[in-house]
TIKESE-149643 format. One record per residue (C-alpha): residue in one letter; x, y, z. Coordinates in steps of 0.02 Angstrom, whole numbers, padded with zeros to 5 digits, always signed. Layout:
AXYZ
...
***
This chain:
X+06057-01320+00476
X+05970-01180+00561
X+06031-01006+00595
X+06007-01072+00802
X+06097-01246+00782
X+06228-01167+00691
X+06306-01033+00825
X+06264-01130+00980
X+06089-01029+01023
X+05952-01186+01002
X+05837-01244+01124
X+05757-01387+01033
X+05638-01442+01197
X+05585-01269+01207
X+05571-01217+01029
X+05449-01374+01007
X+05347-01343+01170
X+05315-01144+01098
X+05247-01217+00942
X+05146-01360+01018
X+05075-01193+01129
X+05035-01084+00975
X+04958-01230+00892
X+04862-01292+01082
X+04783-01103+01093
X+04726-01097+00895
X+04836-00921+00927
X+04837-00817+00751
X+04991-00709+00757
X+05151-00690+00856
X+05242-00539+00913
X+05424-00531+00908
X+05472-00410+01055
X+05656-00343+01048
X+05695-00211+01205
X+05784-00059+01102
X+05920+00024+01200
X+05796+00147+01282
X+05686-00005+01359
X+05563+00026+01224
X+05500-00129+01164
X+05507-00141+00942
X+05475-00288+00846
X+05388-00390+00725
X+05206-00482+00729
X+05211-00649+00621
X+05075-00769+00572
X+05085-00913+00683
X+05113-01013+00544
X+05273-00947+00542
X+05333-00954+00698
X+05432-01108+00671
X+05541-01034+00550
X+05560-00874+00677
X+05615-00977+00815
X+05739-01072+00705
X+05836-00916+00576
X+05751-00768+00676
X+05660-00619+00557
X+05756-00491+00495
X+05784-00307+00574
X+05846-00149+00525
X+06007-00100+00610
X+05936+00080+00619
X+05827+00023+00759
X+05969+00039+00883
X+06033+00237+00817
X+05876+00318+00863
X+05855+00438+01015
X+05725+00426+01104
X+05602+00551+00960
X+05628+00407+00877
X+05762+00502+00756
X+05916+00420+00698
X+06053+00504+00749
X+06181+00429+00653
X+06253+00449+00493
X+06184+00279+00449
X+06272+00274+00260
X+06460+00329+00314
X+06574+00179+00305
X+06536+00049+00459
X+06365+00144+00480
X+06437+00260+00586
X+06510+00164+00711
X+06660+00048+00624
X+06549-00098+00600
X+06535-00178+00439
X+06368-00249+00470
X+06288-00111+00500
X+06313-00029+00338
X+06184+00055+00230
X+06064+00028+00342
X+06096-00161+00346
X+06000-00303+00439
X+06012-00393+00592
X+05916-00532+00664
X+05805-00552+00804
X+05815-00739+00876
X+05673-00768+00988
X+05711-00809+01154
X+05591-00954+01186
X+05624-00957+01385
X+05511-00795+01390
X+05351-00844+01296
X+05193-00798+01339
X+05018-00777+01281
X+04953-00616+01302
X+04797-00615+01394
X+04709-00444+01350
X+04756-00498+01154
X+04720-00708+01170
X+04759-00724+00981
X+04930-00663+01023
X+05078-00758+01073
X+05228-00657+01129
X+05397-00683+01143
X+05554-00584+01172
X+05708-00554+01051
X+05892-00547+01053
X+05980-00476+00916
X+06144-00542+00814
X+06225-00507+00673
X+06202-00638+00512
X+06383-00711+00551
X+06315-00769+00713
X+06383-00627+00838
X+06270-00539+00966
X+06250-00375+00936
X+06355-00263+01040
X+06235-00115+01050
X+06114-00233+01124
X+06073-00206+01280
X+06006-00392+01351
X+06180-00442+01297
X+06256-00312+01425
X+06155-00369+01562
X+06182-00583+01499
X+06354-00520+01518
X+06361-00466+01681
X+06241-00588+01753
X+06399-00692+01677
X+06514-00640+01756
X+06446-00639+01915
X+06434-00819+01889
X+06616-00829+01851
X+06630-00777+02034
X+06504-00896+02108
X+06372-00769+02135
X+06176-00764+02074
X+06120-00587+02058
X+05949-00581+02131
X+05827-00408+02121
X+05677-00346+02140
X+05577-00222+02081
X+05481-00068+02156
X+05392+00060+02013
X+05318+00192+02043
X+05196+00275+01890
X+05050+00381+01844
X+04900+00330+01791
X+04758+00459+01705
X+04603+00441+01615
X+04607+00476+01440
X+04530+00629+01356
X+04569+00672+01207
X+04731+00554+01119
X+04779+00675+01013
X+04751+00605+00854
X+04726+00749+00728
X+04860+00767+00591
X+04918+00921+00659
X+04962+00824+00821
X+05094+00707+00716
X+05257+00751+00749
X+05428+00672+00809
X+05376+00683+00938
X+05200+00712+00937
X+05069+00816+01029
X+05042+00724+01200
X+04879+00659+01248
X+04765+00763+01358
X+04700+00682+01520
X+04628+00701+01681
X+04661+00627+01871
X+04599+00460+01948
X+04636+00551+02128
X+04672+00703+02184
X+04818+00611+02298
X+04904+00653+02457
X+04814+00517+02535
X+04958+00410+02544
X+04907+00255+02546
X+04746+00262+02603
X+04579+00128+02596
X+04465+00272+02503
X+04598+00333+02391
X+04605+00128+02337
X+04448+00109+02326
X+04426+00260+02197
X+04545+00165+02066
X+04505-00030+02105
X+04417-00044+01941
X+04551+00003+01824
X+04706-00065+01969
X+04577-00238+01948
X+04601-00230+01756
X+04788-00210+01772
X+04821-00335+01923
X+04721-00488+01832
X+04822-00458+01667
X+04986-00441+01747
X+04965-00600+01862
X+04896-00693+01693
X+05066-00656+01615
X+05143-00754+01754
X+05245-00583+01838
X+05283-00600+02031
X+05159-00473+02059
X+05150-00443+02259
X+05055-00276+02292
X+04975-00129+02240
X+04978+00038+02315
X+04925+00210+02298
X+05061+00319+02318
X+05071+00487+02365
X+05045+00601+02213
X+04889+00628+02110
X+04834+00474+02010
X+05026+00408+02032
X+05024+00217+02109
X+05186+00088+02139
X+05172-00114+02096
X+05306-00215+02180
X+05357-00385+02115
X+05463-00529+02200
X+05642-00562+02183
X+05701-00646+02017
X+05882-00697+01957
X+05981-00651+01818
X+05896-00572+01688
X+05702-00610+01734
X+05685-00451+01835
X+05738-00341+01697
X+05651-00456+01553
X+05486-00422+01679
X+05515-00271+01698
X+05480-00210+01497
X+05360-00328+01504
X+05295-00230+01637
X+05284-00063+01564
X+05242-00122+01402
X+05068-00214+01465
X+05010-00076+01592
X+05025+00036+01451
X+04934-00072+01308
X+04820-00130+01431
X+04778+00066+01521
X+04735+00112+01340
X+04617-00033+01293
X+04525+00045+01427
X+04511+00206+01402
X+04656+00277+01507
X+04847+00340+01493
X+04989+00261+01605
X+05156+00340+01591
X+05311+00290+01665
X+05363+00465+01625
X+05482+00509+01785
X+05398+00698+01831
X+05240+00738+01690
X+05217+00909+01669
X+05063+00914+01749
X+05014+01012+01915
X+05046+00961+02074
X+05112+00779+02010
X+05256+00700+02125
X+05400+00633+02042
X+05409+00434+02007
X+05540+00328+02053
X+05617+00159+02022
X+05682+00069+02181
X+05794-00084+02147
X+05837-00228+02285
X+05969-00320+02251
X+06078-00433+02329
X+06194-00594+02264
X+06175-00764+02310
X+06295-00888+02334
X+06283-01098+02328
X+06097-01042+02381
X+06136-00922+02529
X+06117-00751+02517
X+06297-00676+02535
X+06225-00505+02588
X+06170-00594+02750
X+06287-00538+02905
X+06327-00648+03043
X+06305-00533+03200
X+06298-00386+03093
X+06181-00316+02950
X+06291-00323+02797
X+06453-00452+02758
X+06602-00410+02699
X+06500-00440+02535
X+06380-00332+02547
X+06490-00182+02625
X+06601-00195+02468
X+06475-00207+02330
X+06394-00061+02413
X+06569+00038+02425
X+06551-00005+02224
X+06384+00068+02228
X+06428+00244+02313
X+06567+00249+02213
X+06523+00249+02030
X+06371+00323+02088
X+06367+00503+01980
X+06434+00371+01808
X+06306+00256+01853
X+06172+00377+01843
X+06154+00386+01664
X+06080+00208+01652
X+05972+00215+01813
X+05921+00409+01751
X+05937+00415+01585
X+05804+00555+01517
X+05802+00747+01547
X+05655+00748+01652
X+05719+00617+01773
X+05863+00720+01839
X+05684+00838+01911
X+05680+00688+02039
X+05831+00721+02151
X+05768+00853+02270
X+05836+00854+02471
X+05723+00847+02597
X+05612+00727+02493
X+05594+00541+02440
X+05723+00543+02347
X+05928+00553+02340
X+06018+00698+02301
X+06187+00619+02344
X+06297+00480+02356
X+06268+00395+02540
X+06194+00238+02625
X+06085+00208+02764
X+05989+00085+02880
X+05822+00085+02825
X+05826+00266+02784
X+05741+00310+02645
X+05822+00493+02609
X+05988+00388+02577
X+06042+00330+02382
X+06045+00146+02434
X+05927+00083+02589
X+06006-00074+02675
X+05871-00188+02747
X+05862-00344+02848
X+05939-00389+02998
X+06086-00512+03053
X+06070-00667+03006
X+05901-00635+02894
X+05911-00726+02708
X+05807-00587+02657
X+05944-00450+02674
X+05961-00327+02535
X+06023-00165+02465
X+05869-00048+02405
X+05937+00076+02254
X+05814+00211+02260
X+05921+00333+02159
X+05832+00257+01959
X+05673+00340+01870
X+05553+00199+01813
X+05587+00249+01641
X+05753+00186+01635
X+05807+00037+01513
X+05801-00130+01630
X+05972-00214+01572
X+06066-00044+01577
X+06018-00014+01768
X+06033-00203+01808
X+06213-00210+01717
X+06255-00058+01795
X+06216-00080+01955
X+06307-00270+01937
X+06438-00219+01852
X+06489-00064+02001
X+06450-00202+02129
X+06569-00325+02093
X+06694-00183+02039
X+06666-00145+02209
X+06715-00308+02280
X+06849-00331+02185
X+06919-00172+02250
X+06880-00208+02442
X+06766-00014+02430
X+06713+00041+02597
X+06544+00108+02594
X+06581+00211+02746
X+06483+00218+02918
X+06279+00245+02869
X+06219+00427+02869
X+06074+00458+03010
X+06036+00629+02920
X+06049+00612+02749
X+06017+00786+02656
X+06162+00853+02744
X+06298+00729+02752
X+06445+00772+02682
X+06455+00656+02534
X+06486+00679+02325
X+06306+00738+02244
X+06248+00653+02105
X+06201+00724+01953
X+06102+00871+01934
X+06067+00844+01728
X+06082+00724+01598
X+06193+00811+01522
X+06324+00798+01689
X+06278+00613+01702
X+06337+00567+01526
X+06482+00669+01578
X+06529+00557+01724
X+06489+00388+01617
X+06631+00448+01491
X+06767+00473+01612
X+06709+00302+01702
X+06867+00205+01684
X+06737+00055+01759
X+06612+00095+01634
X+06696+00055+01477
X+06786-00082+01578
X+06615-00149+01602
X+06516-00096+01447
X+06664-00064+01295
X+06724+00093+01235
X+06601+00080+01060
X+06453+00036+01190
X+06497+00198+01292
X+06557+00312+01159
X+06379+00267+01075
X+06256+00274+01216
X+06336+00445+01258
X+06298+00534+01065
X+06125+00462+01079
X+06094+00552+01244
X+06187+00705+01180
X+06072+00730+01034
X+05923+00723+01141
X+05992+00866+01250
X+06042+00953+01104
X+05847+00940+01058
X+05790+00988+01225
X+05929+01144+01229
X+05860+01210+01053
X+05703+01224+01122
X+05628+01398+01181
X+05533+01364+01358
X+05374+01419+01440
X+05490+01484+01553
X+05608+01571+01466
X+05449+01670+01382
X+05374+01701+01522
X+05539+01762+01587
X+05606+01877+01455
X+05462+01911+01325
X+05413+02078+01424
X+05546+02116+01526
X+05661+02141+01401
***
């Protein structure tokens, strides 16, 4: 008996439909995607000839995978007892297994030989993986479920988008992490939105837009955005987990697919380049239930729904930042007076506010906007967070509070001004490790503490500049 029939996980119908694929499309390797808990996709590429034995007992992984920060360091003390973290399994190193998910195959079109599929991971006695973020988000999406509701988002991101110089490829440029590439603009910007500015990219947005659609992703625009060489996709609403499973898929083709073509896309929230504008991640999100949308008000914008799973929103909003902001750089994002949040607050179809409501009485389409996460945030961690605060929030009966007309100076908590205060809110988050367990919060927090430990031992520009004469 398989490793899938054994613990419940096979899909027989589907298993045999990705192999009659493979064999339909003469397709010469396979690659096994598993999203790591930074939303950086890892894996394995197999000969198709063994995919059938992949989709049945999974390939083998190294537990290590999930300990690394995001310099791709482990920062665990990998050969204590329970690897660090009181788990047998992942001792000395140990492996787990990545069982192919055959809902989400594809063939990837800029690679045609390629089939693709994504991973989850469990241990070899059959249990998922706790660490694992796409169980987090399963989980939620669960639970919701439980309740009677569908969670239903969509997905605004915002990114940059350079031609490629120079990639940096000398030895001296190796490093953890290494020296990053040099590049030059597609637009000078500030021509927000603007026919010429479009124009000036359509050959390389062309590339990306026929790829993307090929992959089957509710693509619905493109759109040059404000800064220079920085554009936003939007994609269509999805349920459960397809929004977030898009979303890596997403990031992970723009950026493959950018470089085949000479150019660098970087999800990066604020590069250190000048006169860039920051990038942002907008999430819309409602919950459906018995197929009506039960954001929808009935002489009013938001139900009682809506009101309380935005009350959950506001709320947890300075724990909840980790997850929808979860590098350094992001935190460079929240400025007042711009595009972005700088505290916790709601408004009509405002968008200085955290979360934007839109719609109007009676309108299925009704639905919360999130603008407050970067775009290179892990997918199931901002989903589950967002999910998991919502329905926290329901259960509680939270009251969002009238809307704020003027948004940069309502009285209302701030949200995080670093990482380092963010992972500070997620550990005294009662809800959190309600939500997410005390190992999954206790461990997300030392991986983000070791990367601003990294970034604190490090002597700025700045602080030269600063101090090197003066003093």
């Amino acid at each position: 008996m398989s490793f899938v029939e054994r613990h419940g996980l096979d899909q027989p119908g589907l298993r045999a439909d990705v192999l009659r694929q493979i064999e339909a499309a003469g397709l010469g390797v396979l690659r096994l995607a598993f999203p790591d808990q930074h939303g950086i996709l890892r894996g394995k590429t197999i000969m198709a000839g063994e995919a059938a034995g992949a989709l049945a007992n999974g390939v083998a992984m190294t537990t290590t995978l999930l300990l690394k920060d995001t310099s791709h360091r482990t920062v665990f003390p990998v050969w204590s007892a329970g690897g660090a973290l009181g788990e047998k399994a992942m001792e000395g190193a140990a492996d787990a297994l990545l069982i192919p998910d055959p809902t989400t195959f594809r063939i990837l079109p800029w690679a045609p030989h390629s089939g693709w599929v994504l991973c989850d991971a469990y241990f070899p006695d059959g249990r998922p993986v706790p660490l694992a973020t796409r169980h987090l988000l399963r989980h939620q999406v669960s639970k919701a479920a439980e309740l009677g509701f569908d969670f239903v988002t969509g997905l605004e991101v915002e990114f940059h988008l350079f031609r490629l110089v120079d990639p940096k490829l000398d030895p001296s440029d190796a490093g953890q992490p290494g020296t990053p590439p040099d590049v030059a603009l597609l637009t000078q910007g500030y021509n927000y939105l603007t026919e010429l500015r479009y124009d000036q990219i359509d050959s390389v947005l062309e590339i990306l837009r026929r790829e993307i659609q090929a992959l089957g992703l509710p693509l619905r625009s493109m759109e040059v955005e404000y800064g220079p060489s920085q554009v936003e996709f939007t994609f269509g609403p999805q349920a459960g987990l397809a929004s977030a499973d898009a979303m890596v898929l997403f990031r992970s083709a723009v950026k493959q697919v950018a470089r085949r073509h000479g150019y660098h896309a970087t999800f990066m929230c604020r590069p250190r380049i000048p006169n860039v504008m920051s990038s942002g991640w907008h999430l819309h999100q409602s919950l459906v239930r018995e197929g009506r949308n039960a954001f929808m008000g009935d002489g009013t914008l938001l139900s009682e729904t809506a009101r309380h799973y935005l009350g959950g929103l506001l709320h947890h909003a300075r724990a909840a930042a980790a997850f929808s902001t979860p590098t350094i750089n992001g935190y460079r994002r929240y400025r007042s007076h711009s595009l972005a949040p700088d505290r916790a607050i709601w408004g009509i179809d405002n968008r200085g506010v955290m979360v934007r409501a839109l719609g109007a009485p009676g309108d299925a389409a009704t639905r919360l906007e999130n603008r407050v996460g970067e775009p290179a945030a892990n997918p199931y961690l901002y989903l589950a967070s967002q999910l998991a605060y919502g329905l926290e929030g329901i259960a509680a009966r939270r009251d969002p509070g009238p809307p704020a007309d003027t948004p940069y100076e309502t009285d209302a908590p701030l949200l995080p001004r670093s990482l380092a205060e963010a992972v500070a809110a997620l550990e005294e988050s009662a809800a959190a490790r309600a939500a997410f367990g005390e190992t999954f919060v206790n461990y997300f927090a030392r991986l983000k503490r070791a990367e601003i430990a990294r970034f604190e031992a490090e002597v700025s520009e700045w602080e030269h500049r600063e101090y090197f004469e003066l003093f």
